[in-house]
Backbone and ligand atoms as CSV (ligand in chain L), in Angstrom:
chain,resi,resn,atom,element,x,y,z
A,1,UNK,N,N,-19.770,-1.973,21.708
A,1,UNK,CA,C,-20.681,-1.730,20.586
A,1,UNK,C,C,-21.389,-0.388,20.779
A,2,UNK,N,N,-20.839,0.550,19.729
A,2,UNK,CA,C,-21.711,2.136,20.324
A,2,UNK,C,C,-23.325,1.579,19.063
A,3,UNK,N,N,-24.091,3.106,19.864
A,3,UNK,CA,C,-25.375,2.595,19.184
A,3,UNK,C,C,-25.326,4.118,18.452
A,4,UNK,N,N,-26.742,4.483,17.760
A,4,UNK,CA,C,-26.483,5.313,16.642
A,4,UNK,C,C,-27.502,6.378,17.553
A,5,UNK,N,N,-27.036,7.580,17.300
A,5,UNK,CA,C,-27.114,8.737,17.913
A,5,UNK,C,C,-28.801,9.072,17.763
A,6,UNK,N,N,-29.244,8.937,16.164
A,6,UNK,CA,C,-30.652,9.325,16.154
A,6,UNK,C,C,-31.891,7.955,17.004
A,7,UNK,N,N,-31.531,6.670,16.334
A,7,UNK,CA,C,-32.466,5.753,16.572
A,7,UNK,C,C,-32.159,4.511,17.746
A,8,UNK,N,N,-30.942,4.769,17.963
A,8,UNK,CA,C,-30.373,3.889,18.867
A,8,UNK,C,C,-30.105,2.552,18.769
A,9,UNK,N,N,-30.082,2.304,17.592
A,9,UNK,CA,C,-29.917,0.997,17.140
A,9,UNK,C,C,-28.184,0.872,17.126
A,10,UNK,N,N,-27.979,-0.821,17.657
A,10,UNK,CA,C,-26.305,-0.854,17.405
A,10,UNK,C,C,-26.028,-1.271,16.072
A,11,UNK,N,N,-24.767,-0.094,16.177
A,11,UNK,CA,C,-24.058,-0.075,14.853
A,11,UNK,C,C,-22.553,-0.860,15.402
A,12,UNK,N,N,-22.003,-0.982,13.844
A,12,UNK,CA,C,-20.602,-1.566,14.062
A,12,UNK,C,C,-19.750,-0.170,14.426
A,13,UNK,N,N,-18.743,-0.598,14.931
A,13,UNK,CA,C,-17.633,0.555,15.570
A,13,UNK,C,C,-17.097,1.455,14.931
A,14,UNK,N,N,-16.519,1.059,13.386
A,14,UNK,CA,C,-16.191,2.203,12.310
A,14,UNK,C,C,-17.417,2.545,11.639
A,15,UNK,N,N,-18.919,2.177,12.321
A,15,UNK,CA,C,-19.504,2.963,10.730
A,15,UNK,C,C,-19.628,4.392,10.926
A,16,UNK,N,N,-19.364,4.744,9.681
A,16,UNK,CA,C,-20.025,6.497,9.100
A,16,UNK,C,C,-21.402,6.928,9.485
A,17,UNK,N,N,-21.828,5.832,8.780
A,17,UNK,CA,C,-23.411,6.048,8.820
A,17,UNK,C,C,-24.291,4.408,9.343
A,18,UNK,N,N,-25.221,5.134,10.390
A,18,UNK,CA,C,-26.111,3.902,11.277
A,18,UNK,C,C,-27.027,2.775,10.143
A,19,UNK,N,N,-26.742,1.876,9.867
A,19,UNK,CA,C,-27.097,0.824,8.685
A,19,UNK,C,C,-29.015,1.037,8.809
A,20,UNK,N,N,-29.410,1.116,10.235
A,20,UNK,CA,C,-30.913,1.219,10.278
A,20,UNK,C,C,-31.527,2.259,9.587
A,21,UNK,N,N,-30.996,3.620,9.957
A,21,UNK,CA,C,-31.271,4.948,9.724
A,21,UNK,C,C,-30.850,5.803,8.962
A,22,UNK,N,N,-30.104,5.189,8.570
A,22,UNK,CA,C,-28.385,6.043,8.093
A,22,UNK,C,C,-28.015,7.785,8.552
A,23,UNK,N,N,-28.411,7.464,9.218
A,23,UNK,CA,C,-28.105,9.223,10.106
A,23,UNK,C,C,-26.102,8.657,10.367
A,24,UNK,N,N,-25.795,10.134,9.908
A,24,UNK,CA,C,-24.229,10.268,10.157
A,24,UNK,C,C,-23.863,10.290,11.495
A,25,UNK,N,N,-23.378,9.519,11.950
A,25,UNK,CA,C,-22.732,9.390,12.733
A,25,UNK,C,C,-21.327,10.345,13.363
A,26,UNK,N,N,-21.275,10.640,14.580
A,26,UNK,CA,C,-20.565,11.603,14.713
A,26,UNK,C,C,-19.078,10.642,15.409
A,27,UNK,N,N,-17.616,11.080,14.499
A,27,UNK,CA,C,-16.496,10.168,14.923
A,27,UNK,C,C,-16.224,9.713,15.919
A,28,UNK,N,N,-15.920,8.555,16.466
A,28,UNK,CA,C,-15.633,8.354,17.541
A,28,UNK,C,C,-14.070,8.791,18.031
A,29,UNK,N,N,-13.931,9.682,19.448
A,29,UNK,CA,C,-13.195,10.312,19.460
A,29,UNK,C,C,-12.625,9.418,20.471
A,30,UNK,N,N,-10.901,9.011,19.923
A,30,UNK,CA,C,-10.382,7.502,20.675
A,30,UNK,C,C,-9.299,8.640,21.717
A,31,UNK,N,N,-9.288,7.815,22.856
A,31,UNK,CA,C,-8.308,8.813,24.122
A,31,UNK,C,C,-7.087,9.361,23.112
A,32,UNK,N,N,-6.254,10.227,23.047
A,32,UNK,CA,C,-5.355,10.270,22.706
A,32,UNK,C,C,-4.157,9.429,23.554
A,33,UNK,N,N,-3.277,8.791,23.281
A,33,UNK,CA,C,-2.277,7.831,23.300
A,33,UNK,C,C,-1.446,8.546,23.047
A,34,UNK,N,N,-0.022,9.137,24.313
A,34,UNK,CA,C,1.165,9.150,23.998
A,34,UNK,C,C,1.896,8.755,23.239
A,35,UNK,N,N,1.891,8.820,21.747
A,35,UNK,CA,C,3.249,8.491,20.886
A,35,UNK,C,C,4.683,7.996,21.327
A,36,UNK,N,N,4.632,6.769,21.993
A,36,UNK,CA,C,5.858,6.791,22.293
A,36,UNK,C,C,7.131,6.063,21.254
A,37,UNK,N,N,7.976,6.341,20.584
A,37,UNK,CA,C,9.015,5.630,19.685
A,37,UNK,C,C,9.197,4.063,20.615
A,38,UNK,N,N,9.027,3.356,19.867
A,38,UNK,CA,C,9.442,2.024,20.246
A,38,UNK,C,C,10.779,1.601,20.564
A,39,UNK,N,N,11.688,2.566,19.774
A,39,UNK,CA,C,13.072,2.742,20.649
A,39,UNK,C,C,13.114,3.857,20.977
A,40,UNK,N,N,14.276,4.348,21.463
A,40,UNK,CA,C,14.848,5.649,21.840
A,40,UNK,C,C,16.501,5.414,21.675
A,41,UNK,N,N,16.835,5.951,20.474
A,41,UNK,CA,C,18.270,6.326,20.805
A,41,UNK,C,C,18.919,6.914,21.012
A,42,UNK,N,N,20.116,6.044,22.042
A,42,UNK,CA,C,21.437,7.275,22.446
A,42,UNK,C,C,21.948,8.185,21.701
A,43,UNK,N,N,21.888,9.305,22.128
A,43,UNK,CA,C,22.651,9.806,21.618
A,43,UNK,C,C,24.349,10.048,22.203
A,44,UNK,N,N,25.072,10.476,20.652
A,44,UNK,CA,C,27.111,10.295,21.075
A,44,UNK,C,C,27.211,11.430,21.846
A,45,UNK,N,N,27.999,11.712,22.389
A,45,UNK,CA,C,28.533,13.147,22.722
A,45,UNK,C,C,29.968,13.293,22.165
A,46,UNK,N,N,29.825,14.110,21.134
A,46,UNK,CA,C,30.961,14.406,20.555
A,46,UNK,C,C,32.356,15.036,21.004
A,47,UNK,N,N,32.058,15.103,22.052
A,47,UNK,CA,C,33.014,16.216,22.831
A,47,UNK,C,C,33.854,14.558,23.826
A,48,UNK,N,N,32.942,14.059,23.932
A,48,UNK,CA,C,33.521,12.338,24.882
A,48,UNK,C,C,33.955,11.455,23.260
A,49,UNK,N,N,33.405,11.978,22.358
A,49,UNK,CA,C,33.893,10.867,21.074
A,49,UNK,C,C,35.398,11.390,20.960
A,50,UNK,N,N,35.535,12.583,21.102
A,50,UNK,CA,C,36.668,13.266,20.521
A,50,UNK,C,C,37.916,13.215,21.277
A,51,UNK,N,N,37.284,13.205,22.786
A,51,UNK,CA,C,39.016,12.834,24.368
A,51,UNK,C,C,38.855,11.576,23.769
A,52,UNK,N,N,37.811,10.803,23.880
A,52,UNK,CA,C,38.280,9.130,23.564
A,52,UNK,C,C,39.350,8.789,22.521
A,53,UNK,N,N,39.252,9.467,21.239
A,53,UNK,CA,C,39.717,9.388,20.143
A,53,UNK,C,C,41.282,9.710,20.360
A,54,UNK,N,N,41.182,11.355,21.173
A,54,UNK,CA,C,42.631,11.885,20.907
A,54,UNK,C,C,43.226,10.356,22.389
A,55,UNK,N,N,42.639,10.351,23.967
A,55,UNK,CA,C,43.713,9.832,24.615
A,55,UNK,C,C,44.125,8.473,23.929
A,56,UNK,N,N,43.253,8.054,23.381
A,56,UNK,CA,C,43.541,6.428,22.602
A,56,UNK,C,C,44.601,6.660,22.082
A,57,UNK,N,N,44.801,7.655,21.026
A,57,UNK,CA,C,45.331,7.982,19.842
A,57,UNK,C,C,46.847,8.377,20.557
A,58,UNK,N,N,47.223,9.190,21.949
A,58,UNK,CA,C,48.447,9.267,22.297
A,58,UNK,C,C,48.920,7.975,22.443
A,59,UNK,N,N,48.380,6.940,22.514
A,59,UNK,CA,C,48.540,5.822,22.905
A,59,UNK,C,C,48.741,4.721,22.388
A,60,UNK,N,N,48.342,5.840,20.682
A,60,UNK,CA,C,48.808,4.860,19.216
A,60,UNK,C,C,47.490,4.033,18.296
A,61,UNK,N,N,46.526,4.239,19.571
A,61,UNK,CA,C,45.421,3.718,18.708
A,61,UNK,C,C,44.587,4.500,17.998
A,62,UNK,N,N,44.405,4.588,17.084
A,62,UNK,CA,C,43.725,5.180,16.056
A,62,UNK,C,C,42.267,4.214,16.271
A,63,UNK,N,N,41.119,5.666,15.825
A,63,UNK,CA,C,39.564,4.870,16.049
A,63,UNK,C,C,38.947,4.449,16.810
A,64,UNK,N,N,39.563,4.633,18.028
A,64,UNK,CA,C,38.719,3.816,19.134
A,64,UNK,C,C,37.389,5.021,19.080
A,65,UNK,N,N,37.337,5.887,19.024
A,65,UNK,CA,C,36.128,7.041,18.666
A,65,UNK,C,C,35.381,7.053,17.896
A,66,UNK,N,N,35.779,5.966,16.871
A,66,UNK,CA,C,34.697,5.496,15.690
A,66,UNK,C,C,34.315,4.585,15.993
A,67,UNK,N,N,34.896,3.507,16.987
A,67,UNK,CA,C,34.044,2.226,17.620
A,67,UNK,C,C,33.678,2.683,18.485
A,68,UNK,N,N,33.762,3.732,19.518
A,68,UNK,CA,C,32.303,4.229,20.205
A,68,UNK,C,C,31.478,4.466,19.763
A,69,UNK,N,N,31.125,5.439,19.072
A,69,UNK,CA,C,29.996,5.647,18.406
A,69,UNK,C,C,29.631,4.666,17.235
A,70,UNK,N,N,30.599,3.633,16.857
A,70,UNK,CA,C,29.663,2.433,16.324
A,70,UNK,C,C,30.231,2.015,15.300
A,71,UNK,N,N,31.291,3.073,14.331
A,71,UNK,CA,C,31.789,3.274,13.241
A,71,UNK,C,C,32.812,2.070,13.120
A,72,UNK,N,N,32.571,0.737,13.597
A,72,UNK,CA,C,33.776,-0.303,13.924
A,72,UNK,C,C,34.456,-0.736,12.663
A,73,UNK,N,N,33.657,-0.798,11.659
A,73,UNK,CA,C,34.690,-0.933,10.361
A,73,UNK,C,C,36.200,0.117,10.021
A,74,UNK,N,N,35.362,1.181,10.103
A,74,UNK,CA,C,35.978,2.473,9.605
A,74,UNK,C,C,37.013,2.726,10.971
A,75,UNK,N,N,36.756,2.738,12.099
A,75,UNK,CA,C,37.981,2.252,13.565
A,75,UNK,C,C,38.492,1.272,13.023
A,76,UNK,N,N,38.314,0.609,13.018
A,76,UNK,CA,C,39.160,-0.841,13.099
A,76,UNK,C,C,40.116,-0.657,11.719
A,77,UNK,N,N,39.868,-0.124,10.491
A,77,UNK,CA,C,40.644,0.734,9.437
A,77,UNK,C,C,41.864,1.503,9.898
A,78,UNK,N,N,41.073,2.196,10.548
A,78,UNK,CA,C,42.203,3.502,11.279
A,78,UNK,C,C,43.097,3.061,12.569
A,79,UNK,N,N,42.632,2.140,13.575
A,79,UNK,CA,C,43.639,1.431,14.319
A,79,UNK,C,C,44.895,1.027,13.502
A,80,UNK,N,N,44.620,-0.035,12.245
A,80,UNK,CA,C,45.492,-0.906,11.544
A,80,UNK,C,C,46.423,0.180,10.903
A,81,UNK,N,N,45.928,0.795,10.291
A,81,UNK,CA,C,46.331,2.139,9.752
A,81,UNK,C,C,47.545,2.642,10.804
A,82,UNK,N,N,47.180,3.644,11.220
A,82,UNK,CA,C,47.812,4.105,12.751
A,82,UNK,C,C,48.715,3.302,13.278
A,83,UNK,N,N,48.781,1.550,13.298
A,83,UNK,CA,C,50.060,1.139,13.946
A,83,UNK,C,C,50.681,1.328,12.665
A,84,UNK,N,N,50.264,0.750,11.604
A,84,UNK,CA,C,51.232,0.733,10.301
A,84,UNK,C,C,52.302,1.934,10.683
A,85,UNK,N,N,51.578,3.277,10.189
A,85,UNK,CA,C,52.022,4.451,10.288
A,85,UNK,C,C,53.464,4.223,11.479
A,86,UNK,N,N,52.758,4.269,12.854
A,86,UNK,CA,C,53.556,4.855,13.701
A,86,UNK,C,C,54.518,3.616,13.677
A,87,UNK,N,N,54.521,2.352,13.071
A,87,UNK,CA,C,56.057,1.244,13.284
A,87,UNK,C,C,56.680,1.945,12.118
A,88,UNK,N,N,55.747,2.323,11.118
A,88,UNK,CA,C,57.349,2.947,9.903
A,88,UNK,C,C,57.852,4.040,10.859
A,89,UNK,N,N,57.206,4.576,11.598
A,89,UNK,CA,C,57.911,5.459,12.297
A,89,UNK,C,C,59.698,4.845,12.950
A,90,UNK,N,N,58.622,4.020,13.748
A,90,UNK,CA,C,59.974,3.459,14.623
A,90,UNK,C,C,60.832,2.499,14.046
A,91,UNK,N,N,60.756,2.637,12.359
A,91,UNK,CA,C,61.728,1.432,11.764
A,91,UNK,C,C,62.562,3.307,11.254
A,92,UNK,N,N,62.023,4.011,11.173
A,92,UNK,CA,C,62.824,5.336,10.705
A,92,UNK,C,C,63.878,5.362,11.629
A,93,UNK,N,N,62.957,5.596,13.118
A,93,UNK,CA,C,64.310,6.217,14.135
A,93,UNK,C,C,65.120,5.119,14.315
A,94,UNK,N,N,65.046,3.990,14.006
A,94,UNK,CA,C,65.609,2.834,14.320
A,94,UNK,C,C,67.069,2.851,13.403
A,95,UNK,N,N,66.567,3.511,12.346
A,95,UNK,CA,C,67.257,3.118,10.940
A,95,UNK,C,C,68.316,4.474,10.966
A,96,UNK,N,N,67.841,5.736,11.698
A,96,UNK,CA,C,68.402,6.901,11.974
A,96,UNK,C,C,69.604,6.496,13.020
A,97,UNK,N,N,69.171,5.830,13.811
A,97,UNK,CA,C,70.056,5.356,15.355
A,97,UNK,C,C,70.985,4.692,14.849
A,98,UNK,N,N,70.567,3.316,13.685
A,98,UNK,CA,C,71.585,1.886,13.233
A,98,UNK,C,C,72.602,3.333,12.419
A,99,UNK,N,N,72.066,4.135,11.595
A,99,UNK,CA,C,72.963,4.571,10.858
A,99,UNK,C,C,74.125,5.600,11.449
A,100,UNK,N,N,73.540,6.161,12.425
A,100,UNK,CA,C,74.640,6.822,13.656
A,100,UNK,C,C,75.332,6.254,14.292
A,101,UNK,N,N,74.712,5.022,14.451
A,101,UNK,CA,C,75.912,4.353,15.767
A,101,UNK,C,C,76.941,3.479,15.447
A,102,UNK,N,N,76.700,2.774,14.029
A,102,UNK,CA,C,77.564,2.072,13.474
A,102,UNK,C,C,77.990,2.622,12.251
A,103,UNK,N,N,78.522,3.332,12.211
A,103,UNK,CA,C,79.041,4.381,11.407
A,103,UNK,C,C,80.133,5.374,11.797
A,104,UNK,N,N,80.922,4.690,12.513
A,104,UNK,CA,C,82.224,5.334,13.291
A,104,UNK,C,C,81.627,6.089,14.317
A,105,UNK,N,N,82.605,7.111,14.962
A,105,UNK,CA,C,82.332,7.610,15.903
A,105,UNK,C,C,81.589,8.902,15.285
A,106,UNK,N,N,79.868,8.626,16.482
A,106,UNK,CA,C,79.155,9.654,16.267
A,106,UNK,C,C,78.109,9.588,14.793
A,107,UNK,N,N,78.586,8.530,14.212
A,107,UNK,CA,C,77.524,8.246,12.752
A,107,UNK,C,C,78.084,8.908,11.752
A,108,UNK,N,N,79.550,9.716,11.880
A,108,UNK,CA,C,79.146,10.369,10.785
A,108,UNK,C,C,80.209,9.917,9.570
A,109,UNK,N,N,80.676,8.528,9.464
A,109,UNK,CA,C,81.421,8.250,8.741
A,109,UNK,C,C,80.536,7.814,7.338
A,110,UNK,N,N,79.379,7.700,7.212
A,110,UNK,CA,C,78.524,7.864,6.612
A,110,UNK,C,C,77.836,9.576,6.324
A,111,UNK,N,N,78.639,10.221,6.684
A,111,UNK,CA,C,78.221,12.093,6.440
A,111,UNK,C,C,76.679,12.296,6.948
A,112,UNK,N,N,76.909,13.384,7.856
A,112,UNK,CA,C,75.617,13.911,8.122
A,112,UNK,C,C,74.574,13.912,7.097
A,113,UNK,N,N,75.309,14.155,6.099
A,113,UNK,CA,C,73.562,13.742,4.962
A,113,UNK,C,C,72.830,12.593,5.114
A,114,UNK,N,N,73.348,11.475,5.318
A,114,UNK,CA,C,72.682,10.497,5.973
A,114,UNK,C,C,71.755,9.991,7.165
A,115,UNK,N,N,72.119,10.848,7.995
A,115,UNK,CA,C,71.792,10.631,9.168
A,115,UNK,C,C,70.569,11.966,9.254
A,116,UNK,N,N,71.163,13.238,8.594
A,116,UNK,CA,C,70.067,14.084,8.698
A,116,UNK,C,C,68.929,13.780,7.754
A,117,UNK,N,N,68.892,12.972,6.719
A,117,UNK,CA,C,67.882,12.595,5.898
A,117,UNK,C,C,67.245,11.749,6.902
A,118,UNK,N,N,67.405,10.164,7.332
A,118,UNK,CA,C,66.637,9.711,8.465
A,118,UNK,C,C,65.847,10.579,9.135
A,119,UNK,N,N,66.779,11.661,9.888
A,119,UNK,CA,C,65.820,12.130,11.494
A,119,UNK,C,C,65.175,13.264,10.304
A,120,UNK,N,N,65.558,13.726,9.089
A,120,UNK,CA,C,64.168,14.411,8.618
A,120,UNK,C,C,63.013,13.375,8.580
A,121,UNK,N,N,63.022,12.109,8.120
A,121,UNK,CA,C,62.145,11.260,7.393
A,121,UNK,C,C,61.193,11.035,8.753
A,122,UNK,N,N,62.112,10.786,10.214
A,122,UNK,CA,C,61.448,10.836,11.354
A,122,UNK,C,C,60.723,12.079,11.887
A,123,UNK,N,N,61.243,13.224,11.400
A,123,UNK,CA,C,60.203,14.284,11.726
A,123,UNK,C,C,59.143,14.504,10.343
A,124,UNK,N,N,59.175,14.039,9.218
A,124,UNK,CA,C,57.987,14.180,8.534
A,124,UNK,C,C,57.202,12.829,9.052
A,125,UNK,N,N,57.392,11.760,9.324
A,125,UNK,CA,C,56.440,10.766,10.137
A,125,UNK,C,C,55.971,11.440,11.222
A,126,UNK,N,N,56.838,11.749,11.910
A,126,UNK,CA,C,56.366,12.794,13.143
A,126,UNK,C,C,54.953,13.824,13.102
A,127,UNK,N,N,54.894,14.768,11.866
A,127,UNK,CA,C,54.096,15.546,11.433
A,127,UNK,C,C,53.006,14.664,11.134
A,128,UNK,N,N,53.065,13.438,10.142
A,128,UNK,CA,C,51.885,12.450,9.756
A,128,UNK,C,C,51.571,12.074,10.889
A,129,UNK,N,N,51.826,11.402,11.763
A,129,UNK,CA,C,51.086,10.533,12.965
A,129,UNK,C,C,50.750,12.357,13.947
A,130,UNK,N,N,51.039,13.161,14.137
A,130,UNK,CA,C,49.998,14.122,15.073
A,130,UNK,C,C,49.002,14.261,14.098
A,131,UNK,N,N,49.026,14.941,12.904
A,131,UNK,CA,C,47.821,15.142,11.662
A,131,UNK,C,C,47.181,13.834,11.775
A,132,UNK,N,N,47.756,12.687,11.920
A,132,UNK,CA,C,46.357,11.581,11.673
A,132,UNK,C,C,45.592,11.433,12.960
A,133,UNK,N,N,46.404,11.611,14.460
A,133,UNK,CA,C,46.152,11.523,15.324
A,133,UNK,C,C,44.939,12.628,15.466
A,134,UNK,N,N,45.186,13.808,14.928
A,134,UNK,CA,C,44.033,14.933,15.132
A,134,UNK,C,C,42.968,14.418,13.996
A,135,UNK,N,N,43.258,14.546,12.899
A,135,UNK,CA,C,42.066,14.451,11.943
A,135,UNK,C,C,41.310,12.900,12.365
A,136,UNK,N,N,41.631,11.667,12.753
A,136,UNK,CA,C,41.028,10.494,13.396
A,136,UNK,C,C,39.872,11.280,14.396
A,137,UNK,N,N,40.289,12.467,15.558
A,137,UNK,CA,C,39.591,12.497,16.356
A,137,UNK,C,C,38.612,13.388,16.109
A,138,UNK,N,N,38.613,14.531,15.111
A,138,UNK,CA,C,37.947,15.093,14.389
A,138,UNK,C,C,37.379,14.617,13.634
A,139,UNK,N,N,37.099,13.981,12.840
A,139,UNK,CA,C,36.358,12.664,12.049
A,139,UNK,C,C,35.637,12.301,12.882
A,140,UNK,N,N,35.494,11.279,14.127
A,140,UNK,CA,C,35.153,10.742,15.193
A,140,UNK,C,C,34.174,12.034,15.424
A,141,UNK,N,N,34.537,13.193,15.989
A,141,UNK,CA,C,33.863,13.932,16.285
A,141,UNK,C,C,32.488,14.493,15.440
A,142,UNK,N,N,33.077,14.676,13.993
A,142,UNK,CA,C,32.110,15.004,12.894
A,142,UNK,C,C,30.693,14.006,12.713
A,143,UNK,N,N,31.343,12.751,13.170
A,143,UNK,CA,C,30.716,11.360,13.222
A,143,UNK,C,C,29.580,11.229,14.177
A,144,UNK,N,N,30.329,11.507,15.051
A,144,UNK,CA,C,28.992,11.570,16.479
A,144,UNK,C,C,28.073,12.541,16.317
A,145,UNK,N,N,28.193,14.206,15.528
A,145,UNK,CA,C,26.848,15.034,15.303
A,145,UNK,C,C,26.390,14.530,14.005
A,146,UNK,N,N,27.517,13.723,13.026
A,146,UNK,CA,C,25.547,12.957,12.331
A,146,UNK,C,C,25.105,12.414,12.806
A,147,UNK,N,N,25.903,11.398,13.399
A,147,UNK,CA,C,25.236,10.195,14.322
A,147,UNK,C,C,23.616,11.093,14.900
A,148,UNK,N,N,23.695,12.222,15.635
A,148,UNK,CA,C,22.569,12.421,16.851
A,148,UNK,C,C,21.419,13.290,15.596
A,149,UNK,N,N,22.238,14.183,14.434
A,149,UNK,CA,C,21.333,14.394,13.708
A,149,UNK,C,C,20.357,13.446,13.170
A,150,UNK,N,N,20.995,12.398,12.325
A,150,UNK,CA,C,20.675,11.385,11.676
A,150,UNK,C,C,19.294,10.422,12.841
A,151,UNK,N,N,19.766,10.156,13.532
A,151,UNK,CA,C,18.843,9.800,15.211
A,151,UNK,C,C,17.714,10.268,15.408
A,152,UNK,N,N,17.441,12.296,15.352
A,152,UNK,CA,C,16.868,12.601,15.607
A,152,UNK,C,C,15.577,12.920,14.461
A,153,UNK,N,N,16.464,12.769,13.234
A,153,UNK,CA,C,15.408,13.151,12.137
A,153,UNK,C,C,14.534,11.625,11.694
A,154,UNK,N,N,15.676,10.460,11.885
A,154,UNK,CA,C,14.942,9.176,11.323
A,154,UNK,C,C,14.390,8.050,12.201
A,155,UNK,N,N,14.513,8.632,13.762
A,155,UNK,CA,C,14.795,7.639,14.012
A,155,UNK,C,C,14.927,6.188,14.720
A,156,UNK,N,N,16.491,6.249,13.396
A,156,UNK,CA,C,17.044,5.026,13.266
A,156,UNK,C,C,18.926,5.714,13.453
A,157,UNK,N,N,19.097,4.656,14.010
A,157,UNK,CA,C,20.784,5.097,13.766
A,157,UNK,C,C,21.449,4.917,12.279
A,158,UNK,N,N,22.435,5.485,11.965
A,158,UNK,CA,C,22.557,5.972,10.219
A,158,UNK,C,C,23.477,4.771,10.019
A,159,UNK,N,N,23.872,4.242,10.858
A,159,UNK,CA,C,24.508,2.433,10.897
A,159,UNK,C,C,24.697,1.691,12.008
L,1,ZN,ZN,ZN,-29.926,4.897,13.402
């Protein structure tokens, strides 16, 4: 209970002015208190989102870099995705191989147009699964500096 500066009478703790005297009262000046955030969040490192992403990704998994940093819908999208992708792959070379090998000697009783259409169809899959494999880990990457922006301006994590 502070008392009032001119008459000394106790006042209540927020008053302005002393109820006896009414002399103004001068603020009470409270310790300052470290601000501390009630959480603290991690931040990603985009550079660890991005090896995660690509070694997963030699490995066929798509997203595991978006379920690090948290993105598990949008991973778990791009995993499913990514096998899709890379089995049409291997129903291509599969379908390139069935059509070479049983196809007289050497595949080509069916004419090289056949067989070179396949192993094209396997090198444009080829081109899609490195491009998804990079842009997955780049994404991932883009992901983790909102992630720490988003963190640092609100925060809150942005999901
Ligand atoms: Zn007073």
């Amino acid at each position: 209970m502070p008392f009032c500066k001119r008459c000394g009478s106790h006042i209540p703790e927020d008053a302005k002015f002393c109820p006896y005297c009414g002399a103004e009262q001068p603020i009470a000046v409270t310790p300052a208190t470290p601000t501390i955030p009630a959480t603290t969040f991690e931040k990603k490192d985009p550079g660890l989102t991005a090896l995660i992403a690509i070694v997963a990704g030699f490995f066929g998994l798509w997203g595991i870099g978006h379920i690090y940093i948290g993105k598990v819908a949008k991973g778990i999208a791009l995993l499913i995705l990514g096998i899709i992708i890379q089995w049409l792959l291997g129903i291509a070379f599969f379908m390139a191989t069935f059509f070479g090998m049983t196809s007289g000697p050497y595949g080509m009783m069916h004419g090289p147009g056949v067989i070179g259409l396949m192993l094209f169809a396997s090198v444009i899959w080829t081109i899609i699964i490195l491009v998804g494999l990079i842009w997955q880990a780049y994404d991932a990457y883009n992901l983790a500096k909102y992630y720490n922006n988003y963190v640092q301006t609100y925060q809150r994590p942005p999901w």
